[in-house]
N, C-alpha and C positions, 0 to 999 in steps of 0.2 A: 492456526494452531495445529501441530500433528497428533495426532492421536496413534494408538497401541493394540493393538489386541491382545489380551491379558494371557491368552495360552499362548503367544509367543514369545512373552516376556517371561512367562514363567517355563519356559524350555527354555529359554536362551540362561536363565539367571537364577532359578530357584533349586535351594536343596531346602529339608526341613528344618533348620536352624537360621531360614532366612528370617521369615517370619515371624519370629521375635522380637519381641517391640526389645529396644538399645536400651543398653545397660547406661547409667550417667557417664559422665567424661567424664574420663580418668587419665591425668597428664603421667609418667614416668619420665623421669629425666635423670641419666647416669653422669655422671661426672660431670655436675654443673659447681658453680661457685654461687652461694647465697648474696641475695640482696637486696636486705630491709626483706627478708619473710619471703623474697622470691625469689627467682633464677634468673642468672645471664650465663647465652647459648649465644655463640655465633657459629657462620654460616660464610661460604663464600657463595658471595653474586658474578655471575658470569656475565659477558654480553653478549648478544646476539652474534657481532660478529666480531668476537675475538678470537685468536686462535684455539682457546681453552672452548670452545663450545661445540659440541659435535655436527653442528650447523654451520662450522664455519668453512667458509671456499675459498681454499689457497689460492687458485685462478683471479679470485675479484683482485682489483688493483687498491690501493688508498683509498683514491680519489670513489672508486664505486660504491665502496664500502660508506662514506662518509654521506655519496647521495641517498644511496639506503637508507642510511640511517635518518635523514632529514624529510625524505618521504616519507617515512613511517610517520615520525613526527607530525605532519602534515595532515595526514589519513588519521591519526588518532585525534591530533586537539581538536581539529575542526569538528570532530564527531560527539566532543564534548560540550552539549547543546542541551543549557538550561534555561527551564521554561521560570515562569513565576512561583513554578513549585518544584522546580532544580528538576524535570525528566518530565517526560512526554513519552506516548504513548504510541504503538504501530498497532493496528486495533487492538488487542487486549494486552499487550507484551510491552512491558519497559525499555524504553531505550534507554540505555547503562552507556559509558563512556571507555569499556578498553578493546582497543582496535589490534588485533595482535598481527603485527608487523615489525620493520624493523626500527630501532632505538632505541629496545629493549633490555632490564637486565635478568637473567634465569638464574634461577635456582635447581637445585637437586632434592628431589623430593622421592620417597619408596611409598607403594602403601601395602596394603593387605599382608597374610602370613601363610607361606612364605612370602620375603620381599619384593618388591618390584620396583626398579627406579624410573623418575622420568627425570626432565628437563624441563620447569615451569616456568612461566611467567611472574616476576614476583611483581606485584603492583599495586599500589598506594591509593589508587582509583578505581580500585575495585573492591567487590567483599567475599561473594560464592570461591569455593576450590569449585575446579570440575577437572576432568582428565575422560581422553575419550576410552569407552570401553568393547570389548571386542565384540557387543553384540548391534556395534555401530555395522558391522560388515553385511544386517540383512536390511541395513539403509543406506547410510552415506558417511566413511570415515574420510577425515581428512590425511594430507599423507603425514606422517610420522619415519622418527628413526625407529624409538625403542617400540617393543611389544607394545601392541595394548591392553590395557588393564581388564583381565578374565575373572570377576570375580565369583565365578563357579567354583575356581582354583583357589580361593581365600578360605580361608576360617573362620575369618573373623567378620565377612562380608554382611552388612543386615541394611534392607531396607529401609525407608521410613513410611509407616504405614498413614493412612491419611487421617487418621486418627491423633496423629503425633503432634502438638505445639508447631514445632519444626514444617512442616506444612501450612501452615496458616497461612496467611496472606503475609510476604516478607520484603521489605524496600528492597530487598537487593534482586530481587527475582519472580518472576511468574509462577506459580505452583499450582498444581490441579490435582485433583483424584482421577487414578486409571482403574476404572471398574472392573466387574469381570463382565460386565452387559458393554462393553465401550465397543466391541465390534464381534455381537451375536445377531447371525441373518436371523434368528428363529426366535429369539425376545423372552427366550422361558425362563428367564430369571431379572429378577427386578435388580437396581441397580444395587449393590453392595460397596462398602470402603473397603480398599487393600492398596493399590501402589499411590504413591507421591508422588506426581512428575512436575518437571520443572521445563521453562525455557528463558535465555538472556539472549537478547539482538542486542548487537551492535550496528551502529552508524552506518558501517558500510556494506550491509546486508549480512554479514557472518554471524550466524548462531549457531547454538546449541543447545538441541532439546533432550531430554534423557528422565533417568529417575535420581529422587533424592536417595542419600542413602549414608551409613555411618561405616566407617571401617577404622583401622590403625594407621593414620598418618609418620613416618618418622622423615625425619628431616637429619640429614649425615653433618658432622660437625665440619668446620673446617680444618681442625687441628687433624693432625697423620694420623692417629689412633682410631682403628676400627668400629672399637665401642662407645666412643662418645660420642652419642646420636639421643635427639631429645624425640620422643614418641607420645602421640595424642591417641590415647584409645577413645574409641567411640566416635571419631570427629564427621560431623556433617560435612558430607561433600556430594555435587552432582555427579551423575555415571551417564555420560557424553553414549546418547544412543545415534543422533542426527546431528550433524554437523553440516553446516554449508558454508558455503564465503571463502576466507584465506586462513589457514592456521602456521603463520609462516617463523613465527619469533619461538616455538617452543611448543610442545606435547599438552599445554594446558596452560590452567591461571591458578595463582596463588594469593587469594585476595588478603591485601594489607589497610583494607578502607575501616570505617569507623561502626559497620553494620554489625548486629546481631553473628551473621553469617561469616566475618573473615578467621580469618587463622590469630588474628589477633584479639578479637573478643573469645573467641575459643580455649583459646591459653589464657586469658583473662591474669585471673590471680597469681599464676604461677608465675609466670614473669612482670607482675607488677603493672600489666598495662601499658608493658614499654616497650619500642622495638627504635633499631636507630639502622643507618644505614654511612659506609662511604664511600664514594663513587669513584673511584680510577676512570682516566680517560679514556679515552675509545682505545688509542693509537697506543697504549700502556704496555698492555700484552700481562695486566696487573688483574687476580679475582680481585674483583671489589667485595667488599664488606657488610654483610647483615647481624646485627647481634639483636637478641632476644631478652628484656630484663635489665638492661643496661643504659646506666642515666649518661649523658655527653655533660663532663664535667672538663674542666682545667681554663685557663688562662682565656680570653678574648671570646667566651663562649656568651652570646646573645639567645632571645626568648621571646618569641611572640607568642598568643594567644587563637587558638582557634575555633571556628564555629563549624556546624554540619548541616546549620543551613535546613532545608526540608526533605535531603535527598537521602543521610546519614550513612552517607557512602564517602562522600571527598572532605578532605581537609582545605577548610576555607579560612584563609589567610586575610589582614583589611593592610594595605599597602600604601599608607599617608605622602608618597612622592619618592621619586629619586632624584638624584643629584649626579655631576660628573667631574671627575679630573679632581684637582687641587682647590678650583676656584670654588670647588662647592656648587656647580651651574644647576639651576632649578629646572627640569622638565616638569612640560603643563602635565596637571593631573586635576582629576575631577572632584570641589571642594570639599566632598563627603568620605573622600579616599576610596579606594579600588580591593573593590571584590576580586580574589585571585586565590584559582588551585595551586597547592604543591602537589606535583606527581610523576613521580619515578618513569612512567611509561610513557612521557613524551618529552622528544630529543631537544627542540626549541620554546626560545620564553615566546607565547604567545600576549600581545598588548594590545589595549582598546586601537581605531586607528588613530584618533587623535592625538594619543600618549605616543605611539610609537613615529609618527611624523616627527612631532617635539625632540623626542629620542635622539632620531636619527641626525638630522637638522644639527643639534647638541653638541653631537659629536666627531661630523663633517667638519664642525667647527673647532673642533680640541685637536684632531689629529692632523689638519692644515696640510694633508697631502690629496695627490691626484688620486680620484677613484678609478674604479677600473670595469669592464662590464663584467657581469655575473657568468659564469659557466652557465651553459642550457641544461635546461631542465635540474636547475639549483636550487627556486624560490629562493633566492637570495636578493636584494638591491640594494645591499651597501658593502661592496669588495674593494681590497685592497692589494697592490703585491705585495707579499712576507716576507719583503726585503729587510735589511737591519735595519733603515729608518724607519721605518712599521713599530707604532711602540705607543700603545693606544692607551687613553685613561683609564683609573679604576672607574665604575660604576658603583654607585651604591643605592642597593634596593632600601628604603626608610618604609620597614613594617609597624608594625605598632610594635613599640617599645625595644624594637630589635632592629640596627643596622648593620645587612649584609652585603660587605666589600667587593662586588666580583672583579676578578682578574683578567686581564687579557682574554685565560684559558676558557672564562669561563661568557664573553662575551665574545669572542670571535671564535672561530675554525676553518680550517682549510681545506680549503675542499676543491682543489684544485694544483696541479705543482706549482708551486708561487704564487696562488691566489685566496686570499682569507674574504671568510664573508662575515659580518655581521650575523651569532645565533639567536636572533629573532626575529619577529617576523607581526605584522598587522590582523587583526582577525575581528569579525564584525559578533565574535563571540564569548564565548568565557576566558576571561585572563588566566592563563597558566604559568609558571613558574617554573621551567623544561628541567632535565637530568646534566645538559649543560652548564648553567648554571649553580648545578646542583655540584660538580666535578670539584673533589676536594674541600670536600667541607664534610665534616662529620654530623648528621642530620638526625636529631634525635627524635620522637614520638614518644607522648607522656597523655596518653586517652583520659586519665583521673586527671591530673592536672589541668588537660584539654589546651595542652600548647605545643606548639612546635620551636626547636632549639638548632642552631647553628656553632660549631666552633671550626674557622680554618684550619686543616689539616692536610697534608700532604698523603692522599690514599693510595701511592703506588709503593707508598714503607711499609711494605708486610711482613718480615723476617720473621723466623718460626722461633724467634727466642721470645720464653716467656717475660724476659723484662723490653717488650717491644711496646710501647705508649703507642696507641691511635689516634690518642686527644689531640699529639704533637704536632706544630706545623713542622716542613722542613726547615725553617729557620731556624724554630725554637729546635728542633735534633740536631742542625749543625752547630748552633752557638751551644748546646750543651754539651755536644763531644767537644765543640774547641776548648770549654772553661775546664770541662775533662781533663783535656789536654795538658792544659795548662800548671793543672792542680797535680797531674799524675806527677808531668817534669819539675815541681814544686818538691814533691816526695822523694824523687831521686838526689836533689840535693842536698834534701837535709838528711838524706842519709849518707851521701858521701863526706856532708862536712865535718869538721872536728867539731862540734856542740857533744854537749854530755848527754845528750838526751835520748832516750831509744827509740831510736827511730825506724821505719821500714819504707819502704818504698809504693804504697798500692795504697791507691783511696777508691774501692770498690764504686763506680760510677759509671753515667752512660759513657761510652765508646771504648766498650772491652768488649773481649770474646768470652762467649760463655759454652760450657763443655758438663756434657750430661757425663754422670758418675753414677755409682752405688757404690754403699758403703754398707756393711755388715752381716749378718747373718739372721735370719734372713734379710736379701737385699733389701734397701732403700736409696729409692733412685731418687737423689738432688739435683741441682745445677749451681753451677758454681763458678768464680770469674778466670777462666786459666789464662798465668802472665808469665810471661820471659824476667821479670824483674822483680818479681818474691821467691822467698825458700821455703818459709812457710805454709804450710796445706791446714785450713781450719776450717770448720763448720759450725755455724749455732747446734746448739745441743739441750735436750731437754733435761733437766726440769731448769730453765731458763730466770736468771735471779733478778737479770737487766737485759733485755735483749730488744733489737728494731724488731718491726713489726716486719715478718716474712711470711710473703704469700706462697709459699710455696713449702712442699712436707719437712720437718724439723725432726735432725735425727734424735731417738733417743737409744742413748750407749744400755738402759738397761733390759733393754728389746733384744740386743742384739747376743746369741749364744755364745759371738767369737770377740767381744771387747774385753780388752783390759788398760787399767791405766798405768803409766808406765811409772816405776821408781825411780828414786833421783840419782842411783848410780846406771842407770840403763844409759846405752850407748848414742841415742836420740836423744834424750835428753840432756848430756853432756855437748852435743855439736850444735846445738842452741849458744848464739851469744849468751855470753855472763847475762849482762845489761837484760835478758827478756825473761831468765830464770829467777824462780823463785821457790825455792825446795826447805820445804817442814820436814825435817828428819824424822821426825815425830809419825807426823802423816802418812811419811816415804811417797809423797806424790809429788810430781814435776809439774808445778803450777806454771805459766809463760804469761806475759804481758807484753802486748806488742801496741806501742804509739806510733800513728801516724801525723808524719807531717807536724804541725805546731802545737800537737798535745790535745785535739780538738775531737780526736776520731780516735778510739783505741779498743783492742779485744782481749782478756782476758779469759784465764779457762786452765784446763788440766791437761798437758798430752798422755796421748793413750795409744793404742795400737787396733788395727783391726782390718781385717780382709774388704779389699778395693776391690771393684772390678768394672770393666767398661762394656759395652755393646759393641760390635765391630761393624762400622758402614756397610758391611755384605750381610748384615742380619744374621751373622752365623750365633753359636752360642757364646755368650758372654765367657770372656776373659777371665780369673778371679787370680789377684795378688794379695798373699795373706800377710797378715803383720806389716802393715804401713805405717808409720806415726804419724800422727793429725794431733792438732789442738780441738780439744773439745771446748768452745767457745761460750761460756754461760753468763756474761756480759760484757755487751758493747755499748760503746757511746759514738755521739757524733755520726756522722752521715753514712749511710748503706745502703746499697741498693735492696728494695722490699722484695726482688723474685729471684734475689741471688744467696743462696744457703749458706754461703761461706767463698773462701778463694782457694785455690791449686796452685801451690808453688811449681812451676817450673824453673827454676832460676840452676844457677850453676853452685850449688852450696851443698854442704853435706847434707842438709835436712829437706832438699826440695824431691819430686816427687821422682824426678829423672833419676835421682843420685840413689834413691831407693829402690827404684828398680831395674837398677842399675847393670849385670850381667844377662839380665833377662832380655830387657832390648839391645844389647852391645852398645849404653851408655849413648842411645840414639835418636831424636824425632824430629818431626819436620810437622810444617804444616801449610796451609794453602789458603789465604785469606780471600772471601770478596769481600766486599764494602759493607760496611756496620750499614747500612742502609739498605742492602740488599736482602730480598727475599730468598737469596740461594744460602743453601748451608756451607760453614765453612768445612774444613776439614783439619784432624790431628792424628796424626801418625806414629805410634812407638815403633820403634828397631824399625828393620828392613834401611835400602840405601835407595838413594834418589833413582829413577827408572830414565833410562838414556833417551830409548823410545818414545817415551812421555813427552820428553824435554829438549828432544832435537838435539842433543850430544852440546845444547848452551850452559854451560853450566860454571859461574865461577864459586870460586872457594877460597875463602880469605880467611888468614887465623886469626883465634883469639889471645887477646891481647892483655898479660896476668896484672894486674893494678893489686898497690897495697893496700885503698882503700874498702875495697868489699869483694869478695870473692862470690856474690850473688851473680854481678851484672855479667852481660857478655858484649866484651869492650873488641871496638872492631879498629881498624889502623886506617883513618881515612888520608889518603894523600895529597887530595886535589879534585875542584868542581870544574867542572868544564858545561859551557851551552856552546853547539855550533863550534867555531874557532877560535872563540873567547876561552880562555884560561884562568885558573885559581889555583894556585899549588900552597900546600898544609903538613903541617907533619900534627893530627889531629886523632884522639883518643873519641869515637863515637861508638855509644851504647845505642844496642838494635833492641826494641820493645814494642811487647805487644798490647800492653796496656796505655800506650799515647798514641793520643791519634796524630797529630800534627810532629814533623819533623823539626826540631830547634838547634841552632847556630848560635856560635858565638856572635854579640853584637858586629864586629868589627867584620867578621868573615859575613856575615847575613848584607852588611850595610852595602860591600862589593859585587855580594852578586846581586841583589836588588838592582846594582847600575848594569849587568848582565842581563836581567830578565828585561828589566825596562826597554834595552838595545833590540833586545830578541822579539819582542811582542810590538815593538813601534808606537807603544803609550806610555804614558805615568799613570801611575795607581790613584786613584777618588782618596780626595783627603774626606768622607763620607762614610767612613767603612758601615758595611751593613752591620756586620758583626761586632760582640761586646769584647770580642781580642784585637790585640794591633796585626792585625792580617794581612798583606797587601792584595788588594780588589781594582776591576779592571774595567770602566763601564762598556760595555760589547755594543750599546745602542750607539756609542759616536764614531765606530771606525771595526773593519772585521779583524778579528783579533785569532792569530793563529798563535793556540801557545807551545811553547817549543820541550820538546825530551831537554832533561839534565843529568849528566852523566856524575855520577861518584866514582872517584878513582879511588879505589881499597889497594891493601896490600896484597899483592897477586893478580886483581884483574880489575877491571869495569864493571860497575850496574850501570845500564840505561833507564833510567826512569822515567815511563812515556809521562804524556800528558796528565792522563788520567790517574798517574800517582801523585802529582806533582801539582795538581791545579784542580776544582768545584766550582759548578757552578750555582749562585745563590740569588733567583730574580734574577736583573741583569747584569750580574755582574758576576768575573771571571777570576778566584780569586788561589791566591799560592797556597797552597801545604805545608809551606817552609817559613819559620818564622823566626825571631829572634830569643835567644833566651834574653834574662831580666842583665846582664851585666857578661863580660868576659871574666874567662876562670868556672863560670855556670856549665854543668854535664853537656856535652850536646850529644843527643837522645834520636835516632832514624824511629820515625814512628808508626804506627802503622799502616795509614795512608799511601807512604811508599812501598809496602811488602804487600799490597794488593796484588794479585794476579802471578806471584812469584811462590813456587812450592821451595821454603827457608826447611835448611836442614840445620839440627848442629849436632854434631858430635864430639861426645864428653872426651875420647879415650884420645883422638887425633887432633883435640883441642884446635876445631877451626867450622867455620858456618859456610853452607852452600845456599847461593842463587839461582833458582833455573826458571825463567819464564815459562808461564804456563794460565791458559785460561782454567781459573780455581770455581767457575762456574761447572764446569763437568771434571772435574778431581775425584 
């Protein structure tokens, strides 16, 4: 045990406001969303060595990165060693389970006032915070990036005196009193209470001893906004005097265990006792995800139940057998089921050896290829090359009451150029449950319930649009853009057709682009779905008579100084079809009713007028356009998306939002798409002209093409498809939209190139489609599949459209973006899939659309 000497701890540490016994916890949390009585906050988790970590070494290769990571793993589980009473002892001192190295994921953590940020450990196996403090420098600090934490320099800095609760004897840690007799040569005072001190070893000799102590924890959101950060005043944390060992994974620990002490019994009630997490892969270059208060709901989500055992630190899971492949194969497991950690802070699943022999054995046997020796120093013995015949079975863990599927991703890694190894590993100790494992699965914590939840999700779809779902796996977001898809080019039809019915084009839903707005005075900033294929611009509007449930602010027209609603001879309200108008003389208001599609989904409201204005990408000061017409929408039916406020006409019509602002931009804009799955923002541009520099002087420009059926769409003159030296010549009317994601063809024309693509890729498509669309899919495990550019011949020039416009990959398999519509004579619609990566111009006055290749990731 180290001891102190109280005058050098009270030089190094003390003003008079130390020593005030802590005020209670007190949580503030700004700009959270309620739930059930508490808060959900999220957070990005970083990994050790991803590029996002300030830890991270561009020199390391893959493969060193991945040994890393699997050492760490290694150094950590083994050191997770329960006794009959879950921990054991180094003479007086706990041995606790987190080994900070690497296969870790951090957090961003500030404390005291002014702020201070670090880089923590955030971990499930653990409970104390500590972070080291800078009067570690007249013992032994470990090395670090950022500062270390001075809290001389705090305000808010208060010890815990030994008097405190909080001192008492705590499962998570050692605590003692530092007297002011603890190191007097001359004994003239008998022992007194004043400091707390603490110390936690770990396994591999690294501790840290220091003083307890309370201060303002805040924790930075993930969202771009500066102020939304949730803040613990008063939170018990250690002040890191003595450190020894390795502190290689991060600046501290962030305890997420079940104890008195973690950050999540701390926040307690405010967040409902719930914290969840999800894991992007190493190799992602993805933050992964921490939310605070937030239940794992939606579709294929499972629940086990857990226990804390005697340590009330780990989450202990009972695991009744796994199984493998299709056949269901039974790995031996012990008849009473298996005791097993889940914990964030180590990389591999560790297994009794017997389970793990079985295991392996198991699936020697399902995979029926040659193995291969391990890379040195891998602790790996079951590799593979990650050739295409590589293509191993699910795994499924059988918890109590909950069966979870792992994937490939989530039982192998490579760890070597062409070598995958089996992520687990034998251990003559506690069964763990790795962050491997963990990869892609939304992992929820529910401490009142006392269970742990699982739903597959895809955690490298982080896009900063608030209608981004994390519950989603990537199948369920790609089958939901394509029925999107589907449904949008459904809308364009029935609006070109002759039926009597009023129809419009846009079923608000996932695989659109959405575009931050304000509207009024003062501002209120919505979002809202902007589309090439409406004219109409409307927003829900308060006081709301039938409206979907919108999460996000709902404007109201009687807030705003500069509304008004428009009469029914006003000039906007005359360039509305008949068919949407509905005008009370009486009233003198321009009531509209817009149906979409088969009468299922529609908005009603009053248009009205009122000052727009945008933010411009270089953060300069907002834009404001006054007297815009919008529909003020005060009920809708039928389907909406719940975080989108209304839509933005962009279309080509008198009443869309271009045509309004019409001499201000020179009747001009463009924009810059990456993938509705992407984490990068897209971009939208009013006025200015394409930038040559930007765009490599590639640039075609094809007109638009005036049709008597709707003057909304923008009808492009398609001549002919070409793959390679295969031909397709068309004399073909296609609508470019940015509300469809999938691109559709006439049957007849789709059926031709199909025997193109087929030619071109040297397969036929899975009569198995993964998807609930007829898609053509390509299985990549039976032969390597190189899919080829397809060129659109416009009138005027060529698009090439690489791979990546034209082709997704879903599991294994490789599938088109080009589909068929429902019959010939059906719109065919370039959707947005194709206009990835391409900064699309159109211009009203010269009546024609530009192409210019361009990565839209730095736009």
């Amino acid at each position: 045990m180290h001891t102190y000497s109280l005058a050098i701890l009270l030089s190094l540490l003390l003003v008079s406001s130390f020593l005030k016994l802590p005020n209670p916890v007190l949580i503030e949390a700004r700009k959270l969303v309620s739930s059930s009585n508490g808060r959900v906050f999220k957070i990005n988790l970083i990994h050790r060595n991803s590029p996002l970590s300030p830890y991270y070494n561009s020199s390391m290769t893959p493969k060193e990165r991945l040994k890393r990571s699997s050492l760490g793993s290694i150094s950590r589980g083994l050191k997770i060693q329960l006794s009959s009473t879950y921990y054991h002892t180094i003479g007086d001192v706990e041995l606790f389970d987190l080994i900070p190295n690497g296969g870790d994921y951090l957090m961003k953590i500030a404390l005291g006032t002014p702020e201070v940020e670090f880089i923590a450990t955030a971990d499930t196996g653990s409970d104390l915070m500590w972070v080291q403090c800078s009067a570690c420098e007249k013992y032994n600090c470990l090395p670090q990036k950022s500062p270390l934490f001075d809290p001389t320099k705090s305000s808010t800095f208060q010890m815990i005196p030994c008097t405190s609760s909080a001192c008492n004897k705590n499962p998570s840690y050692h605590s003692h009193c530092l007297s002011n007799d603890s190191n007097n040569d001359n004994n003239e005072s008998s022992p007194s209470p004043s400091m707390c001190g603490y110390e936690v070893s770990y396994g591999d000799g690294t501790q840290s001893d220091g003083i307890l102590a309370t201060e303002i924890i805040a924790l930075p959101s993930s969202s771009d906004t500066t102020t939304s950060t949730l803040s613990l005043s008063s939170s018990l944390f250690g002040c890191g005097l003595n450190q020894t060992g390795t502190l290689g994974t991060g600046e501290g620990i962030i305890g997420l265990g079940t104890g008195p002490s973690s950050l999540i019994s701390q926040l307690g009630p405010t967040i409902n006792y719930k914290f969840s997490y999800c894991l992007a892969p190493l190799t992602s270059n993805i933050d992964s995800k921490l939310a605070f208060g937030a239940d794992v709901m939606g579709s294929g989500v499972v629940s086990t139940p857990f226990t804390t055992g005697g340590d009330t630190t780990f989450y202990h899971l009972i695991l009744n057998g796994i199984s493998i492949g299709d056949e269901n194969t039974p790995v031996q497991m012990p008849s009473r089921g298996l005791d097993m950690i889940i914990d964030s802070g180590t990389t591999l699943t560790l297994l009794p050896s017997s389970v793990y022999i079985s295991l392996r054995a198991t699936l020697v046997s399902a995979i029926e290829l040659s193995t291969v020796p391990a890379p040195q120093e891998s602790y790996h013995d079951l590799c593979y090359n990650s050739g295409e015949q590589f293509n191993p079975p699910n795994v499924v863990f059988h918890f109590e009451g909950a069966d979870v599927v792992l994937k490939a991703i989530n039982i192998f890694r490579e760890v070597d150029d062409g070598v995958t190894c089996l992520a687990m590993m034998a251990t003559k100790e506690t069964a763990i449950f790795g962050n491997i494992a963990q990869v892609n699965f939304h992992v929820g914590y529910d401490l009142k319930a006392k269970q742990v939840s699982f739903l597959p999700t895809d955690c490298t779809i982080s896009p900063r649009s608030p209608s981004y779902s994390h519950f989603m796996s990537r199948k369920d977001l790609l089958n939901r853009l394509i029925v999107s898809s589907a449904s949008k080019h459904n809308q364009i039809k029935w609006q070109l057709s002759s039926l009597g019915v009023a129809n419009s084009n846009l079923i608000p839903n996932q695989g659109d682009y959405l575009m931050e707005i304000a509207v009024g005075t003062p501002p209120v900033e919505l979002v809202a779905v902007a589309v090439t294929g409406s004219d109409l611009t409307w927003f829900q509007c308060k006081p709301c008579i039938l409206c979907y449930q919108q999460n996000t602010t709902m404007f109201d027209p009687e807030s705003s100084k500069t509304f008004k609603n428009l009469p029914c001879d006003a000039q906007h309200c005359s360039n509305l079809d008949q068919a949407h108008i509905n005008c009370d003389q009486q009233e003198n208001l321009c009531r509209y009713s817009y149906t979409y599609g088969n009468a299922t989904t529609l908005t009603q409201g009053v248009m009205g007028n009122d000052t727009i204005s945008f933010t411009t990408s270089n953060s300069q000061d907002p834009v404001d356009f006054p007297s815009i017409a919008f529909g003020c929408g005060y009920q809708q039916y039928g389907f909406f998306d719940n975080d989108s406020a209304g839509v933005v006409g962009l279309g080509n019509g008198p009443i869309s939002l271009i045509s309004q602002l019409g001499p201000s931009i020179s009747y001009k804009f463009s924009y810059c798409l990456n993938f509705v799955a992407s984490h990068n923002v897209s971009k939208l541009r009013f006025g200015g002209s394409l930038d040559n520099n930007l765009v490599n002087n590639v640039i075609l420009t094809t007109p638009l093409i005036t049709t008597k059926n709707s003057s909304t769409f923008y009808n492009l003159g398609l001549n002919g498809i070409s793959i390679g030296q295969m031909n397709m010549n068309m004399n073909k009317i296609i609508i470019i939209d940015t509300g469809t994601t999938l691109t559709y063809l006439d049957p007849s024309i789709f059926s031709s190139l199909e025997v193109l693509v087929n030619n071109a890729i040297g397969a036929s498509p899975v009569s198995n489609n993964p998807l609930v669309e007829p898609v053509l899919c390509y299985d990549t495990t039976i032969a390597a599949l190189t899919p080829p550019d397809i060129v659109l011949h416009f009138i005027g020039g060529d698009l090439v459209l690489k791979a990546e416009n034209v082709f997704f990959e879903i599991d294994i398999y490789l599938c088109l973006s080009i589909t068929k519509s429902p019959r010939d004579g059906d719109p065919m619609v370039l959707g947005n899939m194709a206009q990835v990566n391409f900064e699309v111009e159109f211009d009203l006055l010269s009546k024609t659309v530009s192409f210019a290749p361009r990565d839209c990731s730095n736009a």
